[in-house]
C-alpha positions as CSV (number, residue, x, y, z in Angstrom):
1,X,22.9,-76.5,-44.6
2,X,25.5,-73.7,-44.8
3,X,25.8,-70.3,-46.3
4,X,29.1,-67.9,-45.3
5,X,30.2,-70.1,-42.5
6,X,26.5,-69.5,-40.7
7,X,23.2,-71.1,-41.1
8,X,20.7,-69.2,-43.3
9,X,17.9,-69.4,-41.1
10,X,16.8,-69.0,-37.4
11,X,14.9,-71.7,-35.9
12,X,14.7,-72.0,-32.0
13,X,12.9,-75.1,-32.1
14,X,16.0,-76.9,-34.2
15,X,18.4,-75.4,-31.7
16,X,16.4,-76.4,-28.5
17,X,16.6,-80.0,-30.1
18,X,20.2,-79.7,-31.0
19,X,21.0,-78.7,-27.1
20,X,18.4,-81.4,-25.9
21,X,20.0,-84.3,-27.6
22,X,23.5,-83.3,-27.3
23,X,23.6,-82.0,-23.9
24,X,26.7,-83.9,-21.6
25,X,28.2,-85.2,-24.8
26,X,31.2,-84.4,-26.5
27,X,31.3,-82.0,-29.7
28,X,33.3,-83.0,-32.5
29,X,34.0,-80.4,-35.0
30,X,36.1,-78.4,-38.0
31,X,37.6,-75.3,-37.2
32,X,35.1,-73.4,-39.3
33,X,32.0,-74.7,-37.6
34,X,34.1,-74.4,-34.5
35,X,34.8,-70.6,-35.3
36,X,30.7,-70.1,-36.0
37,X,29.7,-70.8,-32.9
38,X,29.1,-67.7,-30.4
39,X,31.5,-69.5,-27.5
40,X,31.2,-72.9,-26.0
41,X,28.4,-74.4,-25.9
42,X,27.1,-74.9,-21.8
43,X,27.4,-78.7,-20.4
44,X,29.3,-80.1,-23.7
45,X,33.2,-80.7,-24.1
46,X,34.4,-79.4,-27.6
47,X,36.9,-80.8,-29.8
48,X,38.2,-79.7,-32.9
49,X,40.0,-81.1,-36.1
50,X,42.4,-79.5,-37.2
51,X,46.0,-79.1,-39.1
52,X,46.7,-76.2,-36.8
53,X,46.7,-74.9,-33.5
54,X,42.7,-73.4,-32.4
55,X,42.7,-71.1,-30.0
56,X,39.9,-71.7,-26.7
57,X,39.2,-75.5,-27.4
58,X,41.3,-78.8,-28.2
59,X,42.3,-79.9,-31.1
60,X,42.5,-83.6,-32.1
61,X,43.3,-85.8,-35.1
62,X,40.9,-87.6,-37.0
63,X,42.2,-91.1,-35.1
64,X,41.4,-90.0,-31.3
65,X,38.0,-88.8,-32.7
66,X,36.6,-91.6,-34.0
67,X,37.7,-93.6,-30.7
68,X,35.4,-91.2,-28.7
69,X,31.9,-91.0,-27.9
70,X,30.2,-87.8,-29.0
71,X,28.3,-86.1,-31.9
72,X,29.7,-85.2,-35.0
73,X,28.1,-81.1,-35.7
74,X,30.3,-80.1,-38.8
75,X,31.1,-79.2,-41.3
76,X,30.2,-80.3,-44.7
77,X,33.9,-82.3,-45.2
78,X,33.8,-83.7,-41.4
79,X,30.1,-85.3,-41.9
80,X,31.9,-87.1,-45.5
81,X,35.2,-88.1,-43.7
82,X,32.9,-89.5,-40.4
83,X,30.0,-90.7,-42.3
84,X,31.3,-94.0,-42.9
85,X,32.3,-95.2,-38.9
86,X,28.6,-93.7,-37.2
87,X,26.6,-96.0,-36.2
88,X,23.4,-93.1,-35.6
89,X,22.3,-90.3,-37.3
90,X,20.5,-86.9,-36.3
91,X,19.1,-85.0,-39.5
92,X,17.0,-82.2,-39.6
93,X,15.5,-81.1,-42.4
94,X,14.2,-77.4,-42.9
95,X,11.5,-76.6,-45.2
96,X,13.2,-73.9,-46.7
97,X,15.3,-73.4,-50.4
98,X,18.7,-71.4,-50.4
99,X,19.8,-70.8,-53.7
100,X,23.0,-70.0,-52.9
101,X,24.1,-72.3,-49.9
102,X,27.7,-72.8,-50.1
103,X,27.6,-76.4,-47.5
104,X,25.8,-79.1,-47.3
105,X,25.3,-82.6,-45.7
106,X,26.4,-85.3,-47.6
107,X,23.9,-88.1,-49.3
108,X,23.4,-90.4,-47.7
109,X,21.8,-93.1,-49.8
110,X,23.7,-96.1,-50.1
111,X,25.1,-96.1,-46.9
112,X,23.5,-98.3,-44.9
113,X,21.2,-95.9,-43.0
114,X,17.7,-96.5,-42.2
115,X,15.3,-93.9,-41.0
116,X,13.6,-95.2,-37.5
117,X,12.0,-92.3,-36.5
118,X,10.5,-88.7,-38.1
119,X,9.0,-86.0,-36.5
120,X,7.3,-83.6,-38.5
121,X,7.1,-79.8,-36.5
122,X,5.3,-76.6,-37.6
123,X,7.2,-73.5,-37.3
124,X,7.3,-71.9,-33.6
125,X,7.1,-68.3,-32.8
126,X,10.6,-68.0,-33.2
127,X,11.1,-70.2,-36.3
128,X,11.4,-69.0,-39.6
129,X,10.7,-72.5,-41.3
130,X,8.6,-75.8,-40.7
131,X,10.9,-78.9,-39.9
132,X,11.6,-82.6,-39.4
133,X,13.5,-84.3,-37.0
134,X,14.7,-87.5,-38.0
135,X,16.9,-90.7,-36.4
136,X,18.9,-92.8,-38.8
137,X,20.3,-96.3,-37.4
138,X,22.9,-97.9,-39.5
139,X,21.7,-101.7,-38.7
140,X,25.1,-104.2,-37.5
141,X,26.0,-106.2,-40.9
142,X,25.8,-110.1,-39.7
């Protein structure tokens, strides 16, 4: 998923998703994914975790984020440490190999998750790879 604090590839299509489905929400964040990022993001409230101080955006503890509402977007070690109290999940996988990534999303069999809906999508103009979108529910234990 990660290679030098950036994504290894360029795919429009994933991004117009990302903005699509994210859009009015808050952003929950490390400070590396936080310092990838070309600026904020338009219509979304940012929020970093962090030990230290981050300049341009607020930092919070671990506590007041998993009392909010918003999407979890990285990195590696904030998908593991979150992974257990999300209720949803929003995956997508690109049809690419990178032999020497350096971050990655977590497994996530065993946790409860169960895939409700997939999209497959064919490389755009401005895509490098194919893709699929996929929604994960966690179903309430009874």
């Amino acid at each position: 998923m990660g290679k030098d604090g950036d994504l290894p590839w360029r795919q429009s299509t994933d991004l117009q998703h990302f903005k699509k489905i994210t859009m009015g929400s808050n952003l929950i964040m490390g400070r590396k994914t936080w310092d990838s990022l070309p600026g904020m993001l338009p219509g979304r409230e940012h929020f970093v975790l962090s030990r230290g101080e981050v300049e341009g955006v607020e930092v919070i503890t671990f506590e007041q984020a998993i009392e909010m509402e918003g999407w979890i977007i990285g990195g590696g070690e904030i998908y593991k440490l979150f992974l257990p109290y999300v209720s949803q999940l929003h995956r997508t996988i690109i049809d690419a190999r990178v032999s020497d990534a350096d971050t990655f999303f977590p497994d996530i069999t065993g946790m409860g998750f169960e895939l409700a809906e997939e999209s497959h999508v064919e490389a755009g103009e401005k895509d490098q790879y194919d893709m699929v979108f996929q929604y994960w529910i966690k179903p309430e234990s009874n």
